[in-house]
C-alpha positions in Angstrom: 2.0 -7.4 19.5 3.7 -9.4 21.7 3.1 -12.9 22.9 0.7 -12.5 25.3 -0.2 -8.9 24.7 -3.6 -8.4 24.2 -6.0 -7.6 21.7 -9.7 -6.2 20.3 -11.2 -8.2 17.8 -14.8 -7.1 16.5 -17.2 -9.2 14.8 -19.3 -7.4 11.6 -19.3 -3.9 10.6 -17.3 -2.2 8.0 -15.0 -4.1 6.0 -12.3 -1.8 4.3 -8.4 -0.5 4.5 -7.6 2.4 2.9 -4.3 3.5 3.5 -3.1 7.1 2.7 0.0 8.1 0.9 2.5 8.6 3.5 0.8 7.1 6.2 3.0 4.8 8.7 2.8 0.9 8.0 1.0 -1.4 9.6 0.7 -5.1 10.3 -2.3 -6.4 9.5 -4.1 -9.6 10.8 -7.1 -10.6 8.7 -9.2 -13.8 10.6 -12.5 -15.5 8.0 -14.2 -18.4 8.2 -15.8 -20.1 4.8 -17.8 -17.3 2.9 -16.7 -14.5 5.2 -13.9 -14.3 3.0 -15.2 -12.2 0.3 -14.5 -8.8 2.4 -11.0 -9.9 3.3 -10.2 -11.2 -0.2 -10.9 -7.9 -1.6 -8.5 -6.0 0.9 -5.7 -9.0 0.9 -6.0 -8.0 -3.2 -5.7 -3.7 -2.2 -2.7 -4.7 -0.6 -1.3 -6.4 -2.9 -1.7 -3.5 -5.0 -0.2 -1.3 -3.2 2.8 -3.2 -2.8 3.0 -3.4 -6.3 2.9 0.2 -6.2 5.5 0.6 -3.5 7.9 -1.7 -5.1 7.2 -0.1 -8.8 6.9 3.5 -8.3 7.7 4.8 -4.9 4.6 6.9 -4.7 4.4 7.6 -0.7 2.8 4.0 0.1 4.6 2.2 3.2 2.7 -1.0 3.5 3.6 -3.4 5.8 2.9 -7.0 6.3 -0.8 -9.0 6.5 -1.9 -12.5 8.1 -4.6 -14.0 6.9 -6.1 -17.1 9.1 -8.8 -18.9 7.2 -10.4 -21.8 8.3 -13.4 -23.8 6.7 -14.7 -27.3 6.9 -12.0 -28.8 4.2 -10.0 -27.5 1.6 -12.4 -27.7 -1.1 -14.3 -24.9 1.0 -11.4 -22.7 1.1 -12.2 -20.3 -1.3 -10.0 -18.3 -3.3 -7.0 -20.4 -2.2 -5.5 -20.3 -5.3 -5.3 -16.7 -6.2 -4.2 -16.6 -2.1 -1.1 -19.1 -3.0 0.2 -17.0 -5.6 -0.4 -14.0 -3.2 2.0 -15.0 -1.2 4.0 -16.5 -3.7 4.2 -12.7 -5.3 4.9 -11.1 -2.4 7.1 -13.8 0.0 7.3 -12.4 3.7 4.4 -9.4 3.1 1.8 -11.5 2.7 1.0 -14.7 4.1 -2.1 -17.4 5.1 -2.5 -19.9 7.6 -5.4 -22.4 6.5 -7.3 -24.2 8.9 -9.6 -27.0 8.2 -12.1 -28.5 10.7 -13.6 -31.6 9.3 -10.8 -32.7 5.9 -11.6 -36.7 5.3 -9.0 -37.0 2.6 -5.8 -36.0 1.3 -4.7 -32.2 1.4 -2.7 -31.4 -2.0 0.6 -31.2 -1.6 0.8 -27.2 -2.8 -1.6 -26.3 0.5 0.4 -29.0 3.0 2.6 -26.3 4.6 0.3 -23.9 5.1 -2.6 -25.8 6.4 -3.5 -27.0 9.8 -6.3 -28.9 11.1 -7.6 -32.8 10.8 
């Protein structure tokens, strides 16, 4: 996409990725809000698998790059964040997060600063 291309979003349904040996890459944009992470936390992990398998092995995957944007009410709601940090840490430039917090009364740690957004 480009800015101001536009795009279909749907809400619900099936929640999987299951790329193929050989199939093309693609960039993948991955939106949750508080619990509806649970889905996309288990695909952002398949990725990360199958980069792992990419770099290590060369066994047909191409995967490209995947956005998450997560937002919940503060940090402490952000589930997951953690294991999501070292996500991107692992894979720099392939995978990445935007947080987004709606309602944060007190000071956000200074490991989640850059890649939060919100009050």
């Amino acid at each position: 996409c480009t800015l101001d291309s536009e795009v279909a979003l749907r809400v619900g349904g099936d929640f999987f990725f299951d790329p193929q040996p050989g199939d093309s890459p693609v960039k993948l944009v991955l939106i949750a809000g508080g619990v509806g992470i649970n889905p996309l936390f288990s695909i952002l992990l398949h990725i990360a698998d199958l980069h792992g398998y990419q770099e290590g092995k060369g066994n047909g995957y191409k995967m490209g790059t995947v956005k998450l944007y997560y937002s919940a009410k503060n940090t402490s709601e952000l589930l997951f964040k953690k294991n999501i940090l070292g996500l991107m840490n692992a894979f720099p430039g392939k995978i990445t997060c935007r947080f987004h917090v709606t309602q944060q009364s007190s000071q956000i740690c200074k490991e989640l600063q850059p890649h939060v957004t919100g009050k």
